[in-house]
N, C-alpha and C positions, 0 to 999 in steps of 0.2 A: 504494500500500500504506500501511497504516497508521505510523505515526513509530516510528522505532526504539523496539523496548521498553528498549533501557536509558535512554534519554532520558526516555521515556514516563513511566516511573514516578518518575522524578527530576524532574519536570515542578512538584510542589509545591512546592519547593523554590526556585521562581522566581514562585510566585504574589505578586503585587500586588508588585513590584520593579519599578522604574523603573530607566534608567542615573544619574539621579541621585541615585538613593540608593546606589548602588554605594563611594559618600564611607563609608560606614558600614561599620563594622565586622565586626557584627552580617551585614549584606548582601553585602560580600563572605565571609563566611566560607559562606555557604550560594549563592553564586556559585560560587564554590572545587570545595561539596560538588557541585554541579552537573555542573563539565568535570571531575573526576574518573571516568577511564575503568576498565572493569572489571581491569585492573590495569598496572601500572608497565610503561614502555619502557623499552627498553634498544636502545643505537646498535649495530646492524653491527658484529660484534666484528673484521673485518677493513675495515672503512671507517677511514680516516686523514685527520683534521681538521685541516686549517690556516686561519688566519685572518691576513690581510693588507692592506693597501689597494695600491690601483692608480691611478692619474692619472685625474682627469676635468676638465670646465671647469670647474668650481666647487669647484677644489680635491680631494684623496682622497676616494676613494669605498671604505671598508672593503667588505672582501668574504671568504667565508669556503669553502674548495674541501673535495672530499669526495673521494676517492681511493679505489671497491674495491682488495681485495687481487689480485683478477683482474680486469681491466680491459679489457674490449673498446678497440671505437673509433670510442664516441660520445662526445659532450661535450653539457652542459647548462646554459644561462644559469639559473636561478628565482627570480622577484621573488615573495616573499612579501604579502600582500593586507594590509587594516587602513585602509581609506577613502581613502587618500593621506596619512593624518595619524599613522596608527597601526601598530604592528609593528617589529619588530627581528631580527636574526638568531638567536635563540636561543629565538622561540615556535615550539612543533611545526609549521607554516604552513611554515615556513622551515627549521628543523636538520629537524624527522622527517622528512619530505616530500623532504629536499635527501639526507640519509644512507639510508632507503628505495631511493629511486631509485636512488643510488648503488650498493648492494647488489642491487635487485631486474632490474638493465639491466645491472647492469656498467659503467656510465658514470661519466665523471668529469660530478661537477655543482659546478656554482658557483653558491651564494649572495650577491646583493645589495644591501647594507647601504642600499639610497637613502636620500639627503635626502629627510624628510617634511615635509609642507606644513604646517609650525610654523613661529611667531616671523617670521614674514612672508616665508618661503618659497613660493612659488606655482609653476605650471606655467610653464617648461618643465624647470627643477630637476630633479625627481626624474626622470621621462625621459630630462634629459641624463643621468645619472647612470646609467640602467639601459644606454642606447646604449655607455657609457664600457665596463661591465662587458661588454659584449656585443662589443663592439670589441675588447678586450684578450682575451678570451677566444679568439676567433676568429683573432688575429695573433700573440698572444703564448701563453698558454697552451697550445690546441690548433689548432695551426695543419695540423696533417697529420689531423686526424680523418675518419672515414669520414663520422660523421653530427654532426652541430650543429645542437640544437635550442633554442629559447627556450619559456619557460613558464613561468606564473604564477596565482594566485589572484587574485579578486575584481580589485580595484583593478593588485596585480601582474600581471593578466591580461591587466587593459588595457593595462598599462607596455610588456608585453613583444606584446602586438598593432600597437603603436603604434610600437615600433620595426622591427619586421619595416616596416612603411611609408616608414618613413625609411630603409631598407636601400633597397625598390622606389625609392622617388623619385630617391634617388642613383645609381642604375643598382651598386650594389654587388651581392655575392656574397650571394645569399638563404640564412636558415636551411633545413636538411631537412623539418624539421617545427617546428609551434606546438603544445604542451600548453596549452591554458587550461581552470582549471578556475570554475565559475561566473564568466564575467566580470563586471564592472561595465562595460557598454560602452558603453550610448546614456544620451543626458539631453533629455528624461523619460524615465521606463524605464516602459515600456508598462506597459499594466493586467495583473493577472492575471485567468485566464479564471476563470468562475462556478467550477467547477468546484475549480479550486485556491482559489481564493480560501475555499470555504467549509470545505474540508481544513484549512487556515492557521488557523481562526479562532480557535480552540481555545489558539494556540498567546501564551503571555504576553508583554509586551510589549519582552523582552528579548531575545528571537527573530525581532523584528519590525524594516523599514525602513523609515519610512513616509513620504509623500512630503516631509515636512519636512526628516527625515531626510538625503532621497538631496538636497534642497537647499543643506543645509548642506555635503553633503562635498565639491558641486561647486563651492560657491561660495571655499569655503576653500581648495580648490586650484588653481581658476582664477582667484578675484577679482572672479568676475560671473557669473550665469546664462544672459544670452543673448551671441549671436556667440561664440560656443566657437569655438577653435582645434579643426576636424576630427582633430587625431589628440590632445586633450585626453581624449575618449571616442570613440573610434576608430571604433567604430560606424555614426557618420556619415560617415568618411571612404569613397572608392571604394576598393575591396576587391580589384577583379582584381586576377591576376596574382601572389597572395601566396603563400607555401608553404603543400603539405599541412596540414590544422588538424583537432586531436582536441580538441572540447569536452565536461567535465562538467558535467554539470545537474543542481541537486540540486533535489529532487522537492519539499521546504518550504521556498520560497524567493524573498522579494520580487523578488528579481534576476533570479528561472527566466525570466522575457518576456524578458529582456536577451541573456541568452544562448540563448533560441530562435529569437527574432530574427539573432541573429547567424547562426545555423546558415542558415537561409533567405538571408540574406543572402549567405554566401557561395557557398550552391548556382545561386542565383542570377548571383553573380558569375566560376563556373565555376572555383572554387575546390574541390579535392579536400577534403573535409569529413568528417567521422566526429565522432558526437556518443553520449551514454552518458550517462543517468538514475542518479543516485545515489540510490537507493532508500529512502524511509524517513528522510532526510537532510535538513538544515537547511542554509542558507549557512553556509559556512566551519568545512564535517564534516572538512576536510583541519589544523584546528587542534584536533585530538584525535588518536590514534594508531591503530595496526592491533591496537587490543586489541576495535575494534569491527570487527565482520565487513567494514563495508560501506566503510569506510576505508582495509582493508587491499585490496580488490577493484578501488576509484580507482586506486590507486597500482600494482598488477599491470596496469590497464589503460594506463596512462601508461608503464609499463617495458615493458608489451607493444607499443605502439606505435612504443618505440624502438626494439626488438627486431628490429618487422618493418622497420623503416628501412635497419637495420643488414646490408650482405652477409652472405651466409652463410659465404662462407669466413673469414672476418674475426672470427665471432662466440666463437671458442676462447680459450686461455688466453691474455694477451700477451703471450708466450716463441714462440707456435709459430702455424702457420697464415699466412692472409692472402695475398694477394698481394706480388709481389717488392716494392715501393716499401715496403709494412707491414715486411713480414720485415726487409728490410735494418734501417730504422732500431730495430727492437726488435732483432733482434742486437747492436747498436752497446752497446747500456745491457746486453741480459740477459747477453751472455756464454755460456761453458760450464758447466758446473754443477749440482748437484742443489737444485732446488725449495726454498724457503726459507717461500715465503708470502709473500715482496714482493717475487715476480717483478715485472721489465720497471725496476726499480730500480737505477742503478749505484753505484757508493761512495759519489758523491756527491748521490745523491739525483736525478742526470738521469733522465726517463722518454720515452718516445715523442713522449707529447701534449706536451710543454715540458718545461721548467725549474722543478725542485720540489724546494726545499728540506727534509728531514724534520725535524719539528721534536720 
């Protein structure tokens, strides 16, 4: 289908702009005009934000958790995307996407802050850093969850693919399911077919990867182009054996080979697979909000998926329901009581999934 029309007609707006002129003034202010979506987000009025760090090998790893007010019993690692070099916890990639979910599943999700491959940081850094968040999540945070999923964009897609692998390799306890939405996952990342290619062409150069581009981001993060560490761009690595995997593909998109690839790849490696065309959509349409139709429909697809993960008895308020092992430990925190809106909460802030302080 043709490119989103709100994009579409905001597409001027980006004519003859290079990323280095983005230095300008002038060029970011009509950048700016660009990612401005038809109108203002606003966080989940009952999601509860905290931001903390947690131990990793290379020192704390800031991480940032998202808490519905009703809260099943799933849990969600989400490494945010940005080349390996770029993004923080507070671009929409990362808070909407992490508070969405949070609200749209009922899951607790965790945001993490990785070391980016700046100032002479390289691979295996930010990976260790996502496994950290991923580990702590899993032992300490939600340790009794029904479902624990990992998931990520672009580059976070691959962080958090690539730990699932290092989960397999160690013979550890597998996530439920992988969200990844466009990955970055093989290097060189395939051509695109005639077809897409002349859809794209249209489109200016600040919407564009190109192979120089996807060279620089690999080399900056690994240090060199060839002899990649297999789970660097995970891609290459052997794939059996990994958890259930829901991929987004967005339809304008240097990366779309990468992540078709992968699809095939896993089907191939007899890997349960489900994949979804982001319609209309450019790489990294999940750092804009659900005030575009097709961004809000990602994100219902990524909470539906957890959904289906999720038992059915289980999937109620977290006061009631579930199976006896559920029950018990949510009685312990909720108590007797009338309904407050932060059910599964004690005086002290304990909840099922862990230890959470309110802040």
């Amino acid at each position: 289908m043709p490119l989103d029309p709100h994009l579409a007609e905001r597409l001027h707006l980006l004519a003859g702009l290079t990323f280095p002129d983005l230095a300008d003034p002038d060029a970011q202010a009509r950048f700016a005009e660009f990612m401005r979506d038809p109108s203002e987000w606003t966080r989940p009025a009952d999601v509860v934000v905290e931001d903390r760090e947690i131990p990793g090998p290379h020192g704390p790893v800031p991480v940032r958790s998202y808490v519905p007010g009703r809260p099943g019993s799933a849990a969600v690692l989400w490494a945010h995307g940005g080349g390996f070099l770029g993004g923080d916890l507070d671009m929409p990639e990362a808070h909407v996407v992490a508070a969405e979910l949070a609200a749209r599943a009922g899951a607790v999700v965790v945001s993490v802050d990785y070391r980016l491959a700046v100032g002479g940081v390289r691979y295996p850094v930010p990976l260790d850093d996502v496994c950290a968040a991923w580990r702590w999540l899993r032992t300490e945070l939600a340790p009794d969850a029904d479902v624990v999923a990992l998931g990520g964009a672009s580059a976070g897609a691959a962080l958090a693919l690539a730990t699932a692998l290092r989960d397999r390799d160690e013979a550890l306890r597998p996530a439920d399911l992988l969200l990844l939405a466009y990955p970055f996952a093989h290097f060189p990342v395939p051509a695109l077919d005639s077809a897409t290619a002349a859809e794209m062409a249209a489109l200016p150069p600040t919407m564009r990867f190109t192979t120089r581009d996807i060279e620089f981001m690999v080399e900056n993060y690994v240090g060199r182009l060839t002899d990649l560490p297999r789970d660097a761009l995970p891609g290459a690595a052997a794939l059996r054996g990994l958890p259930p995997v829901h991929v987004l593909v967005c339809e304008y998109d240097d990366l779309r080979p990468s992540a078709e690839l992968l699809v095939r790849q896993l089907t191939a490696s007899e890997v349960e697979v489900r994949s979804s065309l982001a319609a209309g959509m450019p790489h990294g349409h999940l750092n804009r909000t659900p005030a575009l139709a097709e961004v809000g429909r990602s994100l219902d697809l990524f909470a539906d998926a957890l959904r289906r993960r999720t038992p059915l008895a289980v999937r109620g308020g977290p006061c009631e329901g579930g199976p006896p092992r559920v029950r018990e430990q949510r009685a312990a925190v909720c108590g007797p009581g009338p309904r407050t809106g932060r059910e599964g909460a004690g005086r002290d802030g304990l909840r099922w999934w862990g230890t959470v302080r309110d802040g």
